[in-house]
C-alpha positions in Angstrom: 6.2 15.8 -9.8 9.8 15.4 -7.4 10.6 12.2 -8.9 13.6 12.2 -6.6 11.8 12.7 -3.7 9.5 9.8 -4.4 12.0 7.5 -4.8 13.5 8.2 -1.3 10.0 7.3 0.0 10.1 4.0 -2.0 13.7 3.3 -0.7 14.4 3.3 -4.7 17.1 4.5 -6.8 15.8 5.1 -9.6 13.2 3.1 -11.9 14.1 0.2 -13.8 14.3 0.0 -17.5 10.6 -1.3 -17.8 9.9 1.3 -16.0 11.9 4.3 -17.9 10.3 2.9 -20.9 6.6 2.9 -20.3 7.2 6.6 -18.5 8.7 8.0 -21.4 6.3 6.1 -24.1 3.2 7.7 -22.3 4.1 11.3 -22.3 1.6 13.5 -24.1 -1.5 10.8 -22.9 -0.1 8.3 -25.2 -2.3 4.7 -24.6 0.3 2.5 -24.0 0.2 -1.8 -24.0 2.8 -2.9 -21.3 3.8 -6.8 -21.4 6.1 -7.5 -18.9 7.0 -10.7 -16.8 5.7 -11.2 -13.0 7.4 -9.9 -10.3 9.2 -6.9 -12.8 7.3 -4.0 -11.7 4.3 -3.2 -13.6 3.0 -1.7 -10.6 5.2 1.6 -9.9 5.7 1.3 -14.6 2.2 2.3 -14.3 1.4 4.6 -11.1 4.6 7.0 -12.1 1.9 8.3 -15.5 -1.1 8.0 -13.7 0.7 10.5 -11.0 1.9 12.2 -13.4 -1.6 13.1 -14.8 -3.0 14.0 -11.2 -4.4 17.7 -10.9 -4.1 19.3 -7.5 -7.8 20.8 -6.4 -9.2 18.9 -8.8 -12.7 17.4 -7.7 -13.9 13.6 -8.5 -11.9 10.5 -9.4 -9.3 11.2 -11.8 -7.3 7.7 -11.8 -9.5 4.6 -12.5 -7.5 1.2 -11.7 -9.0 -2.3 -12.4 -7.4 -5.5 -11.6 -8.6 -8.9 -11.2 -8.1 -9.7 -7.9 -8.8 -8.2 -4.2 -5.3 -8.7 -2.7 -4.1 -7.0 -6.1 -6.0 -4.3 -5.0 -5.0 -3.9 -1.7 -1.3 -4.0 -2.8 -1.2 -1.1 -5.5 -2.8 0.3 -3.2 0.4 0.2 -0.2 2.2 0.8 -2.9 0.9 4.5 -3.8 0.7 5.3 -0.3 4.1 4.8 0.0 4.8 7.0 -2.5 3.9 9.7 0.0 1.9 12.1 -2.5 -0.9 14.3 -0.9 -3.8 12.5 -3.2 -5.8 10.6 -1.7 -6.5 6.6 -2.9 -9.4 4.2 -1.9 -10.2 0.7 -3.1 -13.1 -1.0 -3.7 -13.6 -4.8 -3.7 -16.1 -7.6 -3.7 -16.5 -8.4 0.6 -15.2 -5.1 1.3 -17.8 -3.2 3.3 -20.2 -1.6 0.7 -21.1 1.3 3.7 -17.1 1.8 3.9 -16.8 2.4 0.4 -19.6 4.4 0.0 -18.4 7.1 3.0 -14.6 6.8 1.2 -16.4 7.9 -2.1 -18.8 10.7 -0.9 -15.3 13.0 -1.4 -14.0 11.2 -4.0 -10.2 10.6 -4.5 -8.0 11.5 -6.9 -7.7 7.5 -7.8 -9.5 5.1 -7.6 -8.4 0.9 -7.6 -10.8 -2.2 -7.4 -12.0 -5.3 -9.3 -14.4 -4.8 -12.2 -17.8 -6.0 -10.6 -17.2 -3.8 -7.5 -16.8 -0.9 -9.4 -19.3 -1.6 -12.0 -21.7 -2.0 -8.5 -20.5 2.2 -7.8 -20.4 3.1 -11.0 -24.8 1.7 -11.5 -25.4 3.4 -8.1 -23.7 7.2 -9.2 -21.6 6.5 -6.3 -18.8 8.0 -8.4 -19.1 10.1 -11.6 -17.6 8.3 -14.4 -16.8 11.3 -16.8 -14.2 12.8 -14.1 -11.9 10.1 -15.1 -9.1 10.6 -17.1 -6.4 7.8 -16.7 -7.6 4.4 -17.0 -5.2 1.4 -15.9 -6.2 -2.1 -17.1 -3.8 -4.4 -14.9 -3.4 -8.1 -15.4 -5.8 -7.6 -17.9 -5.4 -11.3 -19.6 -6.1 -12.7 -15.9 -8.8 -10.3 -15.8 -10.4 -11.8 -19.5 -9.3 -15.3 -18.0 -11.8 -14.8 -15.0 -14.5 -13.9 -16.5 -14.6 -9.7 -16.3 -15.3 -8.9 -19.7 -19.1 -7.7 -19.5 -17.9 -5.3 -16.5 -14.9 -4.2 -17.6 -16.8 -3.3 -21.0 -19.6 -1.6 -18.8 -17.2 0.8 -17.1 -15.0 1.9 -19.9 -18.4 2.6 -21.8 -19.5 4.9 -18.8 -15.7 6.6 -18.8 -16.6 9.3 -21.2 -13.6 12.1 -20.2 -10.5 9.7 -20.8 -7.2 11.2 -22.0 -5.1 8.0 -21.4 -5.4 4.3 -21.3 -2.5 1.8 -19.9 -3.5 -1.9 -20.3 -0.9 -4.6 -18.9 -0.5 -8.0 -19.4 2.0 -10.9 -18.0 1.8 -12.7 -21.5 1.2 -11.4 -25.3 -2.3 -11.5 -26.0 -3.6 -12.3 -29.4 -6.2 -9.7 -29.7 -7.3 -6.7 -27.5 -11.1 -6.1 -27.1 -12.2 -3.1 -29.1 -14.0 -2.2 -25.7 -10.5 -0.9 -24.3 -11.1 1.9 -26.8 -7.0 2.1 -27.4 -5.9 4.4 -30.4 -2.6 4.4 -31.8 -1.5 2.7 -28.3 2.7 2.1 -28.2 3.6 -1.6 -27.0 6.1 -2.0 -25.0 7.1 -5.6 -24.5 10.3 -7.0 -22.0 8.4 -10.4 -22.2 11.5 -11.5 -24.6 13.8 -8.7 -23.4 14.9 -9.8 -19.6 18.6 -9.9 -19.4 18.6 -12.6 -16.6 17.3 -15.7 -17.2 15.7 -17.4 -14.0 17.8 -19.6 -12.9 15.5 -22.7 -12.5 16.3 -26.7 -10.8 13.7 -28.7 -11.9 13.3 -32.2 -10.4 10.7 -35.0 -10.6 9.4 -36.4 -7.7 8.2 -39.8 -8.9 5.3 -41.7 -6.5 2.4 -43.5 -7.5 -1.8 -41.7 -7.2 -1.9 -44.0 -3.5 1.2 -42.4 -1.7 0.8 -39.1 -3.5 0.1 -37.1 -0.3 2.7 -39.2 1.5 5.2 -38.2 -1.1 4.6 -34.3 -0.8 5.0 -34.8 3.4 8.2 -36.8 2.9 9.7 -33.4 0.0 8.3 -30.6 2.3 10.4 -32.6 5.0 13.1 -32.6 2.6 12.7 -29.1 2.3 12.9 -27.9 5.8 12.3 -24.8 6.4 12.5 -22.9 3.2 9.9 -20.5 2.0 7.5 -23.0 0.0 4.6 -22.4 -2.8 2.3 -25.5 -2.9 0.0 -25.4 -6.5 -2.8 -27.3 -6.8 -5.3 -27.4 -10.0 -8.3 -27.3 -7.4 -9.4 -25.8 -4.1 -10.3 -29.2 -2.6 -6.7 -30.6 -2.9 -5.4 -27.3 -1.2 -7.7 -28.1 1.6 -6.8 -31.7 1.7 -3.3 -31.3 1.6 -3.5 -28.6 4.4 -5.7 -31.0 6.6 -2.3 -33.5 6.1 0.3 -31.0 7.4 -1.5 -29.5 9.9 -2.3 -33.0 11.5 1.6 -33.2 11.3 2.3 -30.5 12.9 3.8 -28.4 10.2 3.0 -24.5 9.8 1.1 -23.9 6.6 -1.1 -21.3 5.0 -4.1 -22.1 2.5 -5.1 -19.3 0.1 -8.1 -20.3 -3.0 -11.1 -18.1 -4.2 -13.5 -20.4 -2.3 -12.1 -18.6 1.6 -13.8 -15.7 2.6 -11.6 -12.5 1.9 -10.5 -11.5 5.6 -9.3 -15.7 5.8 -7.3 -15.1 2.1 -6.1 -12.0 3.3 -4.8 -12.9 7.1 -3.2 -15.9 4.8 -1.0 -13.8 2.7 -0.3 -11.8 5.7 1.3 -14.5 7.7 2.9 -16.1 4.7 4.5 -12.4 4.2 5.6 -12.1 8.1 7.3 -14.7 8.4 4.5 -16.8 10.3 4.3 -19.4 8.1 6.4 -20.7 5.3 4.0 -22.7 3.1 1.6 -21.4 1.4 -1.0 -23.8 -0.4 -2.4 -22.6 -3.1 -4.5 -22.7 -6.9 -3.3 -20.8 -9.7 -4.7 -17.4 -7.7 -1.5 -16.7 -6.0 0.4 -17.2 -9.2 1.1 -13.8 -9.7 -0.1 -10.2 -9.0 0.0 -10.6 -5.6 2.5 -9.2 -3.1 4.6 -12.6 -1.8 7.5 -12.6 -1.2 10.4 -14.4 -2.8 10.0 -18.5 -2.3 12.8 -20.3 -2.7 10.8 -23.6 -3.6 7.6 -24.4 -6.0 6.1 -27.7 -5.3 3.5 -29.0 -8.3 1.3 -31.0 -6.7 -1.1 -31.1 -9.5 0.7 -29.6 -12.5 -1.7 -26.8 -14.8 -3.1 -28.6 -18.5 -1.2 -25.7 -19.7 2.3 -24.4 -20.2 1.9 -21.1 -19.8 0.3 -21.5 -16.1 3.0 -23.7 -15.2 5.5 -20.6 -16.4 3.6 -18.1 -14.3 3.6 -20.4 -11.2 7.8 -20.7 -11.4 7.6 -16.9 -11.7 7.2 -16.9 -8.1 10.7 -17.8 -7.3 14.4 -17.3 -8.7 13.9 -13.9 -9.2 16.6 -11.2 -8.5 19.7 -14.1 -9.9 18.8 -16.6 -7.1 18.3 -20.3 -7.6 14.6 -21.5 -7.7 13.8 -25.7 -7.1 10.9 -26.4 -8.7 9.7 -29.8 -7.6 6.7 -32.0 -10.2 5.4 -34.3 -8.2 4.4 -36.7 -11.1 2.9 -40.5 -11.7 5.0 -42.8 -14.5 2.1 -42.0 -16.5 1.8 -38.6 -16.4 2.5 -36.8 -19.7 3.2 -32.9 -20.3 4.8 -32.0 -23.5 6.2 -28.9 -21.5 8.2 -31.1 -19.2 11.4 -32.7 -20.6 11.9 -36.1 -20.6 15.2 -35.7 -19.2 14.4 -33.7 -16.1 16.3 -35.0 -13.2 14.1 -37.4 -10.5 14.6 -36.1 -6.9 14.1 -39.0 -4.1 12.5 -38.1 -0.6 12.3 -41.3 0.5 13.4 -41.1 4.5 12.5 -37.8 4.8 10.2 -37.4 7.8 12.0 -35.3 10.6 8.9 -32.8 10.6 10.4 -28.7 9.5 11.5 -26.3 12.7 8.7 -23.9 14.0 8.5 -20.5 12.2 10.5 -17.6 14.2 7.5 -15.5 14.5 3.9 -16.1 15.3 1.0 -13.7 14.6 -1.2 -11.8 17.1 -4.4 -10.1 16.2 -5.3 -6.5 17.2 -9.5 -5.2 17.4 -7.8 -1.7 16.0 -6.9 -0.4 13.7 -6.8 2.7 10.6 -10.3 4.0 11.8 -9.5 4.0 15.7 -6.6 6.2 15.1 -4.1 3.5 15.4 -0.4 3.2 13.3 2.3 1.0 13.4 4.2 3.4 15.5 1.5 2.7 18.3 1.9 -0.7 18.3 5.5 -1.1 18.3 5.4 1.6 21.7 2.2 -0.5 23.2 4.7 -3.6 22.7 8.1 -2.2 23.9 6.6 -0.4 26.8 4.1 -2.8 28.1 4.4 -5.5 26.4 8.1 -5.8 27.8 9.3 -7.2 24.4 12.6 -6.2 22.6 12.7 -4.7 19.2 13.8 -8.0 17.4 11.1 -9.6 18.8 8.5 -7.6 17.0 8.1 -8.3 13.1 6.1 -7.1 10.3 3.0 -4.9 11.1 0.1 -4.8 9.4 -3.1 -2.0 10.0 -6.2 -2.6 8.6 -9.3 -0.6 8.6 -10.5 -1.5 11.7 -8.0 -4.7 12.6 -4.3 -4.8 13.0 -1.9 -8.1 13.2 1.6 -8.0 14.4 4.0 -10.8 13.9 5.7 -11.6 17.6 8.8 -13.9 17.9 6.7 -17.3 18.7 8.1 -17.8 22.2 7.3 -14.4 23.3 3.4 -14.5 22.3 2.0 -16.4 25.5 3.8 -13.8 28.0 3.2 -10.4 25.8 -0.5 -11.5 25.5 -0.5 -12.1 29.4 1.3 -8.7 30.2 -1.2 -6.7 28.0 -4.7 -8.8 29.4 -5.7 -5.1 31.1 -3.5 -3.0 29.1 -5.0 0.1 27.0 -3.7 0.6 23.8 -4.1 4.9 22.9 -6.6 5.2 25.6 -8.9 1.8 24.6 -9.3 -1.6 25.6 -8.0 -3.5 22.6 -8.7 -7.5 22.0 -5.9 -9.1 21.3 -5.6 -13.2 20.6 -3.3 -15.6 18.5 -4.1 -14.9 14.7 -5.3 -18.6 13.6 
């Protein structure tokens, strides 16, 4: 394996110490337990062993890897793409297209990543033979226990029969491991106590009373402006609530809970990502695993019963040695044990001048992976008859059969107008305002 060569794809120097450490601890198919913060880079700690383990003209699924959420999914996936191997990678999720995954698994790739109940549905309909498996990857496995994947995840390492290595990670120490996971004489290796930089946190109360609650997170994400924002709530209905409120005042925002369907969470994350929308409004789901990028402010509208959620949710900013604001929108009766008494109160009263539109707005494309259709095409499609500049064109995104492009917002009316009767490689294309 050209490590060297890998990296250059990545843009990477070299791997991190996390990283260095769990590669070296699972030479010779050692199982290895990896607990390491949010955000640190479990993902490439465990895909350099699994590639490592690949065998070229090998037939059947080789790599299994299980993780608790969809957009997870999606992300390792990106992520071993762009590590520019020649094995090929499919993923499997619950409201993916069963047909889709089906065809992808008729010539099985070398790995394989999805939640448990969608591969538990493959591994029941001999979509997939089991016993080719020989690296296993348990990721987020505590969140995975926390939402409820035990019987499924038990089901499929029961059915993995060939298994040379197992990798379990975890975001916090866990007290005991199922016997399921079938580890033996597994190495820990833990930077949950190790990391050299300490985040460096601001935390502030935002003091209101239950009425003016919503009043008093309009008046703070005024405050705010137009910095990249994370809005936690304990339960979808507030996240839908709140987002009713801002929209109505105009403000851009994003919702992402487990009750939207998954293209709706998906397109979410997407525009959150290119710079379409800088709030995102959200439950405990986007509290890690996923691929966000770095928020300077966390607002707790509801704050998590416990202390541990609460630590996951700052996780998501003042990473890398920058400053993090964490705001706790909280009532004079409100009591956490993991909030000190002494915590300074922030005041937003005044603050209504509504945030400045986002820089970029994001257009929807009917094509995508399965018409032939890369980023490449799109950027020429927008340059050449679009009329647009290459600053005006942002983040790209091609899906299976769908593509979204973020476009600098006062450009969007005139590029969708030049390319009404455009073809895009040869086909009529649909293309509309991604709401």
């Amino acid at each position: 394996m050209e490590l060297q060569s890998i990296y250059q794809k990545l843009q990477i120097q070299d791997m991190n110490q996390m990283q260095k450490s769990t590669y070296k601890a699972s030479e010779n198919n050692t199982d290895i337990v990896l607990l390491s913060p949010t955000g640190s880079g479990k993902t490439l700690a465990f895909l350099f062993p699994a590639l490592r383990n690949l065998k070229k003209n090998v037939q059947g699924v080789q790599a299994l890897i299980l993780v608790p959420a969809r957009e997870l999914a999606l992300q390792i996936e990106q992520v071993f793409k762009s590590m520019g191997t020649d094995f090929k990678v499919s993923v499997c999720y619950g409201g993916h297209d069963k047909k889709i995954e089906v065809n992808n698994l008729i010539e099985a790739p070398a790995v394989l990543i999805g939640t448990p109940g969608r591969v538990t549905y493959h591994v029941r309909n001999n979509n997939f033979d089991p016993k080719t498996v020989k690296t296993l990857v348990l990721d987020e496995f505590d969140k995975a226990l926390e939402l409820g994947f035990h019987d499924d995840m038990e089901f499929i390492c029961n059915s993995l029969k060939g298994l040379s290595q197992r990798v379990l990670t975890s975001a916090t120490a866990m007290d005991e491991i199922p016997a399921f996971t079938g580890l033996k004489d597994e190495k820990v290796i833990s930077f949950l106590k190790e990391n050299d930089v300490k985040p460096d946190l601001q935390l502030r109360r935002v003091m209101t009373i239950p009425e003016e609650k919503l009043d008093t997170l309009f008046n703070l994400v005024c405050k705010i402006g137009n910095k990249r924002t994370l809005i936690f709530c304990n339960h979808r209905d507030a996240v839908d609530r709140i987002s009713e409120l801002l929209h109505q005042m105009g403000i851009d925002r994003e919702t992402f809970h487990g009750g939207m369907e998954q293209d709706e969470r998906e397109r979410a994350l997407l525009k959150f990502r290119n710079d379409s929308a800088r709030i995102l409004i959200t439950t405990d789901l986007a509290a890690r695993g996923l691929d966000i990028p770095e928020v300077e402010s966390i607002v707790h509208y509801q704050l998590p019963p416990k202390e541990d959620a609460f630590i996951h949710r700052n996780g998501r900013t003042a990473r890398m040695n920058a400053k993090g604001f964490v705001y706790l929108i909280m009532n004079e009766d409100d009591n956490f044990p993991f909030i000190k008494n002494d915590t300074p109160e922030e005041s937003v009263a005044g603050f209504t001048k509504v945030p400045q539109k986002t820089p970029f707005q994001t257009i929807y494309i009917s094509a995508g992976k399965k018409d032939k259709v890369n980023k490449v095409d799109i950027v020429g499609y927008l340059l050449k008859k679009g009329e647009l500049q290459k600053e005006d064109v942002g983040v790209i995104e091609v899906k299976d059969t769908t593509s979204y492009v973020a476009v600098s917002r006062n450009k969007v009316n005139a590029v969708l107008r030049k390319l009404q009767n455009e073809k895009l490689k040869g086909k009529k294309v649909k293309m509309e305002v991604a709401y």
